[in-house]
N, C-alpha and C positions, 0 to 999 in steps of 0.2 A: 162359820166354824173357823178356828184361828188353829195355829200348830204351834209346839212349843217344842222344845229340846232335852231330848231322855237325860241329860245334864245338869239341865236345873236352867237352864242359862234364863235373864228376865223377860225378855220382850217376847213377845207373841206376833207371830207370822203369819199374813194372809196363805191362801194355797198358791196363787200367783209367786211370791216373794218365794215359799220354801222351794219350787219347784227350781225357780234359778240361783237358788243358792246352793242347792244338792245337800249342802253339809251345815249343820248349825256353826255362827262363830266359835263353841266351846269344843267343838268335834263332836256333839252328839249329834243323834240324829231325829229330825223329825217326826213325831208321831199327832195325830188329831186332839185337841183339847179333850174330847169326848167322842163314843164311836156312835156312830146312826146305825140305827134298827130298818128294816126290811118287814112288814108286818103282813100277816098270810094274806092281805088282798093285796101288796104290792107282789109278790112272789105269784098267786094266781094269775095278775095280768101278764106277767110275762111269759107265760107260755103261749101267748098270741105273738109272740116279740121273736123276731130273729135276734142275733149274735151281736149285732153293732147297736140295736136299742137295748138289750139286757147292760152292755156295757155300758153306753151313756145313761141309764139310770142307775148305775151302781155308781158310778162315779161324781153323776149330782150330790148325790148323799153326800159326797166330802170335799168335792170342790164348790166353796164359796167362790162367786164374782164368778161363775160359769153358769149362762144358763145352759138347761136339757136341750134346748136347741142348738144352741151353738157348738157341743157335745155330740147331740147327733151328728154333726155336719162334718166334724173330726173322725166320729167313729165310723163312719159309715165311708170313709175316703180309705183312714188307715186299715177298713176290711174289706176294701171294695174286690169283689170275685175275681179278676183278671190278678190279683196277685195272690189269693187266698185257697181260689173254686169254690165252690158253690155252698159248702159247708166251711166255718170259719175254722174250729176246733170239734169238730167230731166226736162224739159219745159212743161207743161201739162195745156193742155184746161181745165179750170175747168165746164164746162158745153157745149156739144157741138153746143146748141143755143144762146150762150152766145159768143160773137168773142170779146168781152173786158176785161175777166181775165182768166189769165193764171198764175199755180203758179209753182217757179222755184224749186225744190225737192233738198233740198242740204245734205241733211242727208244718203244719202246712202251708207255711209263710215262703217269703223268700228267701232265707238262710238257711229253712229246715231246721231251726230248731224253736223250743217253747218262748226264748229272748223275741220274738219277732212279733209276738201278740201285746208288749209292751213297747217296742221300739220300734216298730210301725207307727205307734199313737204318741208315742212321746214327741216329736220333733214338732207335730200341731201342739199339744200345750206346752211347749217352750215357748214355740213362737206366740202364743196367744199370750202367755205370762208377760211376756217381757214388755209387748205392746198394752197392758192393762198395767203394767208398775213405770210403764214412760220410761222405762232404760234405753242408754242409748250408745252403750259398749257390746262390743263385739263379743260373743260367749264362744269360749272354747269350753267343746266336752273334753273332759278327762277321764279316761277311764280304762281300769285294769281289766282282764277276760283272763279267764281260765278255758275259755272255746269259742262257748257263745256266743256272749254279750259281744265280743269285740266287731266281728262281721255283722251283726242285726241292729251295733249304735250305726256302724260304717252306712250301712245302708241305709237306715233311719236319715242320717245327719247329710248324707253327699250332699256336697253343691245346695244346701240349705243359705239363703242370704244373711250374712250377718254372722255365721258363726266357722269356726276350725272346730275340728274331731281331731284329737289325739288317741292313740291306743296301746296299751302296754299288755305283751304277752312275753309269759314265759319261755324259755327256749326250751326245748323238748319237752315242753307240759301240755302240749295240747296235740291231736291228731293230724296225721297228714293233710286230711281234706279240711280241717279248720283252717292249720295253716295256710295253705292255698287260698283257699277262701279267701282271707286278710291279706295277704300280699299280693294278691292281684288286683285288691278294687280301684276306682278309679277317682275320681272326684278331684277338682282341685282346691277342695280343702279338707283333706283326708291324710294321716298319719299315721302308721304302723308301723311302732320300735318291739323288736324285742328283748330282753330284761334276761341276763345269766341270773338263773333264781328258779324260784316255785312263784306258784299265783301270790301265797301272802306276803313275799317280798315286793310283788306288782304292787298290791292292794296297798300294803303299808307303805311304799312309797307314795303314792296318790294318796294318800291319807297325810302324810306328811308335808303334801306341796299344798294341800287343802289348809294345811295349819301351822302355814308360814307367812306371818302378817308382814314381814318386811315384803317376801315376794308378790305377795296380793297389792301393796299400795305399789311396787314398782308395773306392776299390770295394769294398775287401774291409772298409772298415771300415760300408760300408753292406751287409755280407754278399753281395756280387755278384762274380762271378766271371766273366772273360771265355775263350770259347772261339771256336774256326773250325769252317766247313764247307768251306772252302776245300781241294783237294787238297792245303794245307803239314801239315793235319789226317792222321795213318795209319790211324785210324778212315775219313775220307773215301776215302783209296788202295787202301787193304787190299782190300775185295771187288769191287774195279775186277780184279783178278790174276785172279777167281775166273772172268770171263767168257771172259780169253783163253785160261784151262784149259780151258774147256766149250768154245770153240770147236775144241779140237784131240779132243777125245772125241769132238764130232758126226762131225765127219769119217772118226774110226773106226768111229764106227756108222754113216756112211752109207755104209761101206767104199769111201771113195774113199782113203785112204791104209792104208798097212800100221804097225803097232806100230814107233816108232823113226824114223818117215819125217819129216822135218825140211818143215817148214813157212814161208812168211813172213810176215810180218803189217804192213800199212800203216794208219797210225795220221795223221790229221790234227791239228795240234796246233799250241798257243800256249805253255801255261803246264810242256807235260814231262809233265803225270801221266798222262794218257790210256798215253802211250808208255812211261812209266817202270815202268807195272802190267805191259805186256808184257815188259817186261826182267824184274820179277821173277818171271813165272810161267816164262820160258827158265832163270832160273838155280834155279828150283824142279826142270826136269828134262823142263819142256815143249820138246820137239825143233823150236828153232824156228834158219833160217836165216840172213835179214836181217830185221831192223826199220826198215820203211820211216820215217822221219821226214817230214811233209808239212807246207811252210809256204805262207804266202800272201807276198803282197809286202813284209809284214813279217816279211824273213827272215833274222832272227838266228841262230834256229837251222841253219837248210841253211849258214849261213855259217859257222858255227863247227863242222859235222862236217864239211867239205870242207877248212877251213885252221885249226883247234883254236883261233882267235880269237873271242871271245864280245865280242862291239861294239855297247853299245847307243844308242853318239853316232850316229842315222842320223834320217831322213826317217822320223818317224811316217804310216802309210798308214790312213787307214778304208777297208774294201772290203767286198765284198760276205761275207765271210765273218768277219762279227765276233765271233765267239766267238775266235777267233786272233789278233786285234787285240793281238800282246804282245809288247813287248821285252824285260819280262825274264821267262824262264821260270823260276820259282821251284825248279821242284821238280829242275830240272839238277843243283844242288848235291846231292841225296842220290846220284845217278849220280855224281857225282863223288868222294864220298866211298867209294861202292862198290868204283870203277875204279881206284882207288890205295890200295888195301889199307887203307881207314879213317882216310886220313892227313889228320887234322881241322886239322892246321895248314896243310898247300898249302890244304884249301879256305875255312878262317879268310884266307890271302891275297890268296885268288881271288875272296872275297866281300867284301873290304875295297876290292881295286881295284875292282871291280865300282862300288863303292856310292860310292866317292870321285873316279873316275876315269871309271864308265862301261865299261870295258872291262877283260879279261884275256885272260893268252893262257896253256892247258898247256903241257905239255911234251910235248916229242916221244914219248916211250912212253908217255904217257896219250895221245895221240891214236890212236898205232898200235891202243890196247886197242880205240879206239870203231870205230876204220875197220872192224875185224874183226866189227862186231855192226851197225852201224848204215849205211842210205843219206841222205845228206839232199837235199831237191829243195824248189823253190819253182814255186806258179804265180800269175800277174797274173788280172784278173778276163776278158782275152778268153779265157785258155785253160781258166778255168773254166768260164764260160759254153760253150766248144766239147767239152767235157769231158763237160756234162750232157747238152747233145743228143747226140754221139756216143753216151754209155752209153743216152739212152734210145730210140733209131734201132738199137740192135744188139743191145738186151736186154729193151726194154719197161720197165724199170724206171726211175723218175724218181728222183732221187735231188737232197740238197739240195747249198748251195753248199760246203759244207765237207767232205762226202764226195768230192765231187765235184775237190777241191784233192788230197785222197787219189788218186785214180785217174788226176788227169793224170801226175803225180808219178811214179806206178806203172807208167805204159803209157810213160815215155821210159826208166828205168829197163831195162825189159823190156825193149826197141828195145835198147837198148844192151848189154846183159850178157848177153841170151838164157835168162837166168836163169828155170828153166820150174819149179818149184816150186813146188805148189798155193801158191796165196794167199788171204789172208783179212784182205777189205776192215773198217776197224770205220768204220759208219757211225753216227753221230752225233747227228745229229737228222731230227725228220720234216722230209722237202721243204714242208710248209706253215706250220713257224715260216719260212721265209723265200722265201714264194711271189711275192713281187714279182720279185725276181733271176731264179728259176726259171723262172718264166714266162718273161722279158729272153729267157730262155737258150733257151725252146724254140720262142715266137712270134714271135721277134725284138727286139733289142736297142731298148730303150724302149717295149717294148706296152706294161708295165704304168702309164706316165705316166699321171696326170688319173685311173685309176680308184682306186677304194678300196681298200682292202687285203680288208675282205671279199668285193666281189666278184673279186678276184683270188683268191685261195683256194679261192670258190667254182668257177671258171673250172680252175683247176688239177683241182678232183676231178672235172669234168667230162673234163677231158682226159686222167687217167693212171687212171681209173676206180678212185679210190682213197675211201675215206671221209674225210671231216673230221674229227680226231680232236677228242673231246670239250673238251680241253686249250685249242684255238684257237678253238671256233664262239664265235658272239656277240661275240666281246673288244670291240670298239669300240661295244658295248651298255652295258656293263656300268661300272658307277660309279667313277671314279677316286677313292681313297682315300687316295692317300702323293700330293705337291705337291711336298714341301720339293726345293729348291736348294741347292747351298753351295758354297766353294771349296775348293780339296783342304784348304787352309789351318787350315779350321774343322770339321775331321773329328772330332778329337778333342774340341771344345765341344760339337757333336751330341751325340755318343754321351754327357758328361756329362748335357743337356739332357734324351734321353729315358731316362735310368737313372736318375739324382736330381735332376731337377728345374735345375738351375742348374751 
């Protein structure tokens, strides 16, 4: 299977090649020449299959020049138990009189949050890529975070031979304990700037150092090479597909559905990829009904699947669920490219208005395509705050702000369409990367004021009788390491700065 570019661009890419290129030359982004199918006796065996075989056989399907073995050898390292426990990503009843929501736990990585189920396994097929295409430059990742992604490349990539990690976050756009996070890691080839701006000024800088050929030949002529960990990366996407396959297998082995039984899945999201893996594991053959789409107050996307207008001249919001912090959802254009039979020039138009204009609007039968697969919903921060105490007053389960966007989304949804279809919450991160909020949500709006973020954390595992995951204890202990500020402006001087010196 080759990859080509939502662009149009000619040549066609082994999955080795696109994985370290992250970005096509045209700035589109790679999608599979065609998608592989899953066929009900590949789906029945895996329910003999733990977490790291479902994924290395999801991921055969679409990596060429890898075999299943040497797949498993990756998967089964990037989920080995001592960093994961015992269950990879969890399926869990949220109520056990309740046989219609179940949420799928993706956070039990090392960062705690769902980026770690893809950047755990990334830095094995980089490194495999680069040794199958005989490169012999040095790869720096690049790449913007609105939370997560930055701390779960950082970990992914530390002290990896052969490569730098660079990371661009927003200044005030992400939470305390993310920040922490990132400015404490260690490694000595690890970079954490922060960017005056929001995510899509990060994003769009990093897009723009991606699609600067003067820059790239002065890189390559110091044998360096730039790549993503960002979701525009299909190395980063690809075994995001694998989890929403395993959640529709648990469900058959926990024989709450029958073989064929159509399913839905609500997916919280900013930048599209989270949601975009479940569209490809549906058009792989996983029987799935709607895809919930779940924005916060920054809601380009519920606005653009309810009236097919994608408008990002609006009121930038920071809220409580900053991972979502995003007006432009990057990875829509591969959906787009998908949903109009590969037609690289509407989405060459739609990403030109986009970038000059701010906005575009499909057409009527590309809308019709999404209305039939997708819902979109937006919630403000009281309904997520009422969101998290409701779920955790009728299930026990605390849950953080951005799942929690997930299930307001879901439960008016429901009200409305009656739509009784087990579903399958993807939860995102642990409740303790963002335990101030939480807390807001369950002791009442401003507890957390005047205390620390430690002991709010502590206070939360007192109260939802949960552990502190390893990931978060201590962080405002621990020594900050990355300082540097900049303006979006001077994104591209950094990254000269810390690759060659000037």
């Amino acid at each position: 299977m080759k990859y080509i570019s939502t662009r149009g661009y000619e040549k066609r890419y082994t999955a080795a090649e696109a994985i370290i290129l992250g970005i096509a030359p045209d700035g589109g982004l790679f999608v599979p020449e065609e998608i592989p199918t899953l066929s009900r006796g590949d789906i029945e065996s895996m329910k003999n299959m733990k977490y790291y075989q479902i994924s290395a056989k999801v991921l055969s399907k679409y990596l060429d020049g890898f075999s299943e073995q040497e797949l498993l050898e990756y998967t089964s390292a990037a989920y080995a138990e001592e960093k994961w426990g015992e269950n990879t990503v969890p399926l869990v009843q949220m109520n056990p009189y309740n046989d219609r929501e179940y949420i799928l736990e993706l956070w039990h990585g090392p960062t705690c949050a769902f980026k770690d189920v893809a950047l755990q396994l990334l830095p094995h097929l980089m490194t495999a890529s680069i040794a199958k295409t005989g490169a012999k430059d040095k790869i720096c990742i690049l790449t913007a975070t609105s939370g997560d992604t930055g701390k779960a490349a950082l970990e992914g990539f530390k002290d990896l031979p052969g490569t730098e990690i660079i990371v661009f976050y927003p200044t005030g756009g992400v939470s305390e304990a993310q920040k922490l996070q990132m400015v404490t890691t260690g490694g000595e080839n690890t970079h954490v700037v922060a960017v005056n701006g929001c995510f899509d000024d990060a994003q769009t800088g990093v897009k723009k150092i991606f699609g600067d050929d003067a820059f790239a030949k002065e890189l390559e002529a110091k044998g360096i090479r730039l790549s993503s960990a960002n979701s525009i990366n299909w190395g980063r996407l690809v075994p995001q597909i694998a989890y929403y396959v395993y959640s529709y297998v648990e469900l058959l082995r926990m024989e709450k559905i029958e073989m064929g039984e159509a399913i839905n899945i609500v997916v919280p999201t900013g930048n599209f990829g989270n949601i975009l893996a479940a569209w490809f594991a549906k058009q792989m053959g996983i029987p799935i009904h709607k895809l919930i789409c779940a924005s916060n107050r920054n809601k380009v996307l519920c606005d653009f699947f309810n009236n097919g207008k994608y408008d990002r001249n609006r009121e930038f919001y920071k809220t409580t669920s900053p991972s979502m912090d995003i007006l432009i959802s990057s990875n829509l254009e591969r959906l787009l490219f998908e949903v109009t039979e590969c037609n690289s020039g509407l989405v060459v138009e739609w990403m030109n208005a986009l970038y000059s204009g701010g906005t575009y609007t499909v057409d009527p039968t590309t809308l019709k395509v999404l209305h039939r697969m997708f819902v979109g919903g937006f919630a403000d921060e009281k309904g997520v705050y009422k969101t998290i105490l409701d779920v955790y007053d009728r299930t026990d389960h605390v849950i953080d702000t951005h799942t929690a966007v997930g299930f307001n989304i879901y439960n008016r949804y429901h009200q409305r369409s009656g739509d009784e279809h087990k579903t399958v919450f993807a939860s995102t991160a642990s409740p303790f990367k963002f335990a101030p909020a939480v807390m807001d949500a369950i002791r009442g709006e401003g507890y957390s004021n005047g205390r620390s973020v430690e002991t709010v954390i502590a206070e939360l595992s007192e109260e939802s009788g949960l552990e502190i995951p390893e990931g978060i204890k201590d962080l405002s202990r621990k020594e900050i390491r990355h300082k540097d500020v900049i303006d979006k402006e001077d994104m591209e001087d950094k990254v000269r700065e810390i690759l060659i010196g000037g």
